[in-house]
Backbone as a ProteinNet text record, in pm:
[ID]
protein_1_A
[PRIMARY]
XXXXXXXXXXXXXXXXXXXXXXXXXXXXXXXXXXXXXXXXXXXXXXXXXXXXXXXXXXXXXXXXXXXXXXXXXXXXXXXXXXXXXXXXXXXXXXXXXXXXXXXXXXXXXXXXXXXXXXXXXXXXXXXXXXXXXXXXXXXXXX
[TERTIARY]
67.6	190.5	158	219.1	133.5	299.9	266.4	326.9	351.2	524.8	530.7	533.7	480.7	463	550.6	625.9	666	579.6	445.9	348.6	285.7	375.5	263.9	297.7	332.4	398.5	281.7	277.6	160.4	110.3	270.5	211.1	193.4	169.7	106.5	23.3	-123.5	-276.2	-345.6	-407.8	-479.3	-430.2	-319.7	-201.7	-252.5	-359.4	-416.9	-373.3	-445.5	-476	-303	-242.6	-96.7	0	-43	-17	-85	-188.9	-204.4	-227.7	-151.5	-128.1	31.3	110.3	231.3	235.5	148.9	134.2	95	-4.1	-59.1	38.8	112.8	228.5	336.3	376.1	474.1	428.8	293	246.1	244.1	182	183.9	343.3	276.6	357	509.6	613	641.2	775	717.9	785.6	908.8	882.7	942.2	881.3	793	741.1	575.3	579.8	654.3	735.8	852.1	978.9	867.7	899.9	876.2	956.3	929.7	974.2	858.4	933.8	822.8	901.8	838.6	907.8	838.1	870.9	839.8	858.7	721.1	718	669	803.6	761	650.8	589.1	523.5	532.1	447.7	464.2	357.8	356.8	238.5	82	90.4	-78	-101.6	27.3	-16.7	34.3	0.3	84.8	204.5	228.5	354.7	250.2	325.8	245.6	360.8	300.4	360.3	371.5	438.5	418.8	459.6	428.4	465	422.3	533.5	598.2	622	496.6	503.4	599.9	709.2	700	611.9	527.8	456.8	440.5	515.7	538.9	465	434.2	327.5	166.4	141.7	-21.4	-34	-179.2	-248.5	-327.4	-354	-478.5	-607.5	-652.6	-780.7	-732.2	-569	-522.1	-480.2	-505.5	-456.4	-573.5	-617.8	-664.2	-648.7	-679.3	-603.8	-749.5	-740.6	-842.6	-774.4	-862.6	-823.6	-949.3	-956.7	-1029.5	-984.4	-1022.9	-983.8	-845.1	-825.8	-654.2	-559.7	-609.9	-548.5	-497.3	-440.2	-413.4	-359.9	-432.2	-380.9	-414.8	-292.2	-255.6	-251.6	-339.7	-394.6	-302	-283.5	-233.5	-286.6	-382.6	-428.5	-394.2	-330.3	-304.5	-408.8	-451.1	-551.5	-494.1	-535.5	-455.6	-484.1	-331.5	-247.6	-295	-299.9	-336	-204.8	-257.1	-182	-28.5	83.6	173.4	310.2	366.9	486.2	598.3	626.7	799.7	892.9	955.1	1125	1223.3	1189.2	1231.9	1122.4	1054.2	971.1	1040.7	1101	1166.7	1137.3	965	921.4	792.7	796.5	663.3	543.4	417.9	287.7	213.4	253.6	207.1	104.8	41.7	-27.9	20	9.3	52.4	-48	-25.4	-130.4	3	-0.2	92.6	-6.7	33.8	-75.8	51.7	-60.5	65.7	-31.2	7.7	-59.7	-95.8	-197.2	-193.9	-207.7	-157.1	-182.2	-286.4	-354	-497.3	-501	-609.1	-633.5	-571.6	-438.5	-340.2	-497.9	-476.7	-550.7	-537.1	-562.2	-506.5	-589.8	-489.2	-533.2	-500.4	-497.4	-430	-360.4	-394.4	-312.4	-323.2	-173.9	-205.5	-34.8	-84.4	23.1	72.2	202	297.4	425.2	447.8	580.5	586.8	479.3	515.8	527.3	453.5	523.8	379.7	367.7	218.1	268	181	224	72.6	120.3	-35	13.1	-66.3	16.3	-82.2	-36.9	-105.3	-83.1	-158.3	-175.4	-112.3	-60.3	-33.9	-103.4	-177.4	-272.3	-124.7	-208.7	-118.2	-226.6	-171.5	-168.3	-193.9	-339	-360.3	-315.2	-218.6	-134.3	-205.9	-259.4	-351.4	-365.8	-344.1	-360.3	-518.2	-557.8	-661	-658.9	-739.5	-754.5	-856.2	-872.2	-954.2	-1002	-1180.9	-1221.6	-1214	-1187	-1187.9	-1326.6	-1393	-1486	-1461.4	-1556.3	-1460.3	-1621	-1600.2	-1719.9	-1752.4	-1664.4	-1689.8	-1766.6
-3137.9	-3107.4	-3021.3	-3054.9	-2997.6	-2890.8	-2765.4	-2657	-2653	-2663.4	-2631.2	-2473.2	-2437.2	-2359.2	-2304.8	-2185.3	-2175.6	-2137.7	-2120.1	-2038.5	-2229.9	-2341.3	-2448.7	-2492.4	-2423.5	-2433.3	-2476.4	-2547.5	-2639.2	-2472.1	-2407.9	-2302.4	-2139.8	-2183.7	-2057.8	-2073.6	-2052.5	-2104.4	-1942.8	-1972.1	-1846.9	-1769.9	-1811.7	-1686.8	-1790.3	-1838.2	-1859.4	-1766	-1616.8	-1544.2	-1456.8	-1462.9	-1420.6	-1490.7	-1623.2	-1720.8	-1705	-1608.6	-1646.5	-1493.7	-1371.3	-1270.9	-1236.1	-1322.6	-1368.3	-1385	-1487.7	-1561.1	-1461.2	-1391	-1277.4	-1145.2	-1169.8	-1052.5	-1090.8	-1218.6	-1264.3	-1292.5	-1284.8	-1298.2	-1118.3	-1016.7	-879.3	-838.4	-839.2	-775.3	-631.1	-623.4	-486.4	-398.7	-337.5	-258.4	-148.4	-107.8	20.8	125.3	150.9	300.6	332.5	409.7	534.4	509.6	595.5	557.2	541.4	565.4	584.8	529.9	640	612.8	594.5	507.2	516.5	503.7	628.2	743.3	643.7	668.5	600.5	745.4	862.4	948.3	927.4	949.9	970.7	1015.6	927.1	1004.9	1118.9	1199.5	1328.8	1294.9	1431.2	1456.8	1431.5	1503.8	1490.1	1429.7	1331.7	1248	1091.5	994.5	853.4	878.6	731.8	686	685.6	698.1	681.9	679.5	614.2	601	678.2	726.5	792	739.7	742	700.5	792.1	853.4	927.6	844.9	898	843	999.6	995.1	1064.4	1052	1128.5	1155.3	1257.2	1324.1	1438.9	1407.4	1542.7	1542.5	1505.4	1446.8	1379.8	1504.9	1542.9	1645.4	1576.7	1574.6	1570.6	1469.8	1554.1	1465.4	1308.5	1327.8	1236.4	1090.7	1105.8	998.9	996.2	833.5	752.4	692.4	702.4	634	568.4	447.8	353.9	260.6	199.9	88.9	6.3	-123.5	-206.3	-351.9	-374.8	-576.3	-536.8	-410.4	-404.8	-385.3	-320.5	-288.6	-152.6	-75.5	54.6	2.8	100	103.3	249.6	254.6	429.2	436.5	519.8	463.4	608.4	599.9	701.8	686.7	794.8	804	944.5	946.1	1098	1135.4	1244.5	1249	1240	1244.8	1284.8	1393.9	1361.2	1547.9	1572	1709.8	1831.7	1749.4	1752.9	1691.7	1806.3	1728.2	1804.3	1762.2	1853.5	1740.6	1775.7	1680.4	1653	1632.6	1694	1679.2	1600.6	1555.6	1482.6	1423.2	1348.9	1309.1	1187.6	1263	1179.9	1179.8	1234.2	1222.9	1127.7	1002.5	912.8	1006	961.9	983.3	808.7	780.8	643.2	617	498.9	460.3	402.3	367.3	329.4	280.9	137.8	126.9	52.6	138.8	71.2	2.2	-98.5	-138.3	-167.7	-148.5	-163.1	-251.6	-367.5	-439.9	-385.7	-327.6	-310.3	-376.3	-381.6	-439.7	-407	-530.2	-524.7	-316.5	-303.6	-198.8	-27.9	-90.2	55.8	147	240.5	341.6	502.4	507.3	594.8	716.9	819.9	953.6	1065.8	1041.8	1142	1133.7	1248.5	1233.7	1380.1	1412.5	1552.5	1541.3	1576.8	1625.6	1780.5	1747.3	1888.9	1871.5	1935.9	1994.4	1844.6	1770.8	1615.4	1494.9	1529.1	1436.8	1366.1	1270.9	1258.3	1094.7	1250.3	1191.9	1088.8	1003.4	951.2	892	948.4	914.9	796.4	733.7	653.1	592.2	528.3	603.1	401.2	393.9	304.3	303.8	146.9	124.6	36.2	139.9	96.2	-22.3	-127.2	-252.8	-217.8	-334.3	-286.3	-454.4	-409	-474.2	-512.5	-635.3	-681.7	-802.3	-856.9	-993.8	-1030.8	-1157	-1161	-1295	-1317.7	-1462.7	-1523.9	-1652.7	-1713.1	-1862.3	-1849.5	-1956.1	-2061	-2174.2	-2284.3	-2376.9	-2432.2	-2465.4	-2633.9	-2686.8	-2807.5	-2907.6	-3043.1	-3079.3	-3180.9	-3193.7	-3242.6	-3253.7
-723.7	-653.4	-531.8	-440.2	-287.4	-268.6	-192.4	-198.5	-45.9	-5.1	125.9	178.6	275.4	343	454.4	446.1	542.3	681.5	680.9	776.4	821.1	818.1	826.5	963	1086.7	1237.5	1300.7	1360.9	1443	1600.7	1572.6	1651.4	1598.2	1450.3	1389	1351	1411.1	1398.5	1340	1278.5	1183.8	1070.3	1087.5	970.4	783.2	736.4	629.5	544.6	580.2	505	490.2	520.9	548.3	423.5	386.7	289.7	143	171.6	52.8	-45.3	100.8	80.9	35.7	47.8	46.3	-120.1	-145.8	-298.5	-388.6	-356.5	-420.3	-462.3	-388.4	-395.5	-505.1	-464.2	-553.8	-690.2	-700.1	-876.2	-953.4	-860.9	-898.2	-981.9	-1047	-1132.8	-1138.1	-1138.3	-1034.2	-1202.1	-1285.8	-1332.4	-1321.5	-1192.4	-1114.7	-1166.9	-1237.1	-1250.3	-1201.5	-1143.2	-1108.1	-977.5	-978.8	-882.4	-739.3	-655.1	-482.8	-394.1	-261.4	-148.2	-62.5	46.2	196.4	296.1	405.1	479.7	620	734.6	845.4	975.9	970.3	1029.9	1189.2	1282.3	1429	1476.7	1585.9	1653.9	1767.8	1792.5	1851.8	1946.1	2015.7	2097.1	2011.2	1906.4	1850.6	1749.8	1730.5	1644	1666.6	1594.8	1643.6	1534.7	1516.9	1437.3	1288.9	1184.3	1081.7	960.5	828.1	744.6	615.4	513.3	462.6	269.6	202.3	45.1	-40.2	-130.7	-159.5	-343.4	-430.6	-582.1	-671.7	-747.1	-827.7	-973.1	-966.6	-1108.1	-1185.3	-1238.2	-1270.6	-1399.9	-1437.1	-1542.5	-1581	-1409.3	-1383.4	-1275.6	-1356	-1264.3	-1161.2	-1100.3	-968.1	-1024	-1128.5	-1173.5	-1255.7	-1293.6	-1384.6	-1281.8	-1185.8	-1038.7	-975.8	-935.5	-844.1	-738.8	-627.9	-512.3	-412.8	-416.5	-337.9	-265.1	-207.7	-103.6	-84.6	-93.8	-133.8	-54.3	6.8	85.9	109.9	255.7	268.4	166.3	11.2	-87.6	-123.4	-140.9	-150.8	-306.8	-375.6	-517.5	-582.1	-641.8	-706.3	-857.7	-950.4	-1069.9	-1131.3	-1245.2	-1317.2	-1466.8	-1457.4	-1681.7	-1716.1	-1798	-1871.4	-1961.8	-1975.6	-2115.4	-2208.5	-2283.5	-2480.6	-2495.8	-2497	-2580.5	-2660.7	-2673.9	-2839.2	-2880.5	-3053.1	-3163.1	-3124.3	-3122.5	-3108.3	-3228.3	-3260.4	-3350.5	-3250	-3222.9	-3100.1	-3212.8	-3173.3	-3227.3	-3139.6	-3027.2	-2953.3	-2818.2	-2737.6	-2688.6	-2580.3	-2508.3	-2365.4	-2231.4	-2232.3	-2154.1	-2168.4	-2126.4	-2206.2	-2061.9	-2170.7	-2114.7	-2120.7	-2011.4	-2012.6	-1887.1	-1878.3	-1766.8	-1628	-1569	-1468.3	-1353.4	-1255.8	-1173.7	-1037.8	-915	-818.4	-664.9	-669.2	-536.2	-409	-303.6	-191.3	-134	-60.8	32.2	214.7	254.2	388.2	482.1	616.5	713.1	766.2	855.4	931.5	994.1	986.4	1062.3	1034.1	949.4	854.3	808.6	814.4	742.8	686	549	477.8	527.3	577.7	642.4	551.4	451.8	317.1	227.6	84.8	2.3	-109	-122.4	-149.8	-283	-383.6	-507.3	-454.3	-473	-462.7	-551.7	-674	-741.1	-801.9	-829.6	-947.2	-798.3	-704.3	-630.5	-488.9	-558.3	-497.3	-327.9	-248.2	-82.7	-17.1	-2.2	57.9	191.6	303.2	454.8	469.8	608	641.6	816.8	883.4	1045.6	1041.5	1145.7	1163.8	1310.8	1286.3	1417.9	1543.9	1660.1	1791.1	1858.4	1883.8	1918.3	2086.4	2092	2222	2332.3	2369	2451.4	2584.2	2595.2	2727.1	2742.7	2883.6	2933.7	2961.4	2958.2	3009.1	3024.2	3152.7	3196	3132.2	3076	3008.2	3123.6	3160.6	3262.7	3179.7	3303.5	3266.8	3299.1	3254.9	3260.1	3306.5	3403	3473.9	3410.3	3398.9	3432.3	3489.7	3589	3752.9	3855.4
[MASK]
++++++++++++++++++++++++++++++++++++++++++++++++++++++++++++++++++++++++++++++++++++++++++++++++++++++++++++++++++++++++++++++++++++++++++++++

């Protein structure tokens, strides 16, 4: 069974990998936990435009979170250790695992990431596009 494409435009030449980043997305899996936001911070004088994502994880320390990027992948790992034997009388806060991936665009690059008050920030620089004409020779063979 052959799969139509919306990327199959006789004048969208190279976008392959766009298709099958598309596909890849729609198979990932998406729970909602841990919650997040992503913030879209102005640029200034000393800095560009850049992006910002915003995991709540309350209850993961520092050493208990992973954060890599791998083939344009940003992925955010969460392991808790095991608790001292405790007896709960009630237990409504789960200690569970968690793994969130974000897909990046060409050239995005992660400039940080810092836990504050349960709430883990990882920025990221958004690349400025270098805007230029150029004449391409024509080669005759006349």
């Amino acid at each position: 069974m052959s799969r139509i494409s919306g990327l199959n435009s006789p004048y969208l030449l190279g976008f392959d990998d766009i298709e099958r980043l598309l596909e890849r997305i729609s198979r990932s899996p998406s729970n909602g936990y841990p919650p997040y936001n992503i913030e879209r911070i102005a640029a200034n004088a000393e800095r560009p435009e850049s992006l910002r994502i915003v995991l709540a994880v309350a209850g993961f320390a520092a050493d208990d979170l992973e954060v890599t990027v791998e083939a344009s992948q940003l992925t955010i790992r969460g392991r808790q250790g095991e608790p001292g034997r405790r007896d709960y009388l009630h237990q409504g806060i789960a200690a569970r695992q968690f793994q969130r991936s974000f897909v990046l665009a060409d050239g995005m690059e992660v400039t940080g990431a810092e836990l504050e008050n349960g709430l883990l920030a990882i920025t990221l620089t958004r690349p400025q596009p270098q805007r230029e004409a150029r004449r391409i020779k024509i080669n005759s063979q006349e």
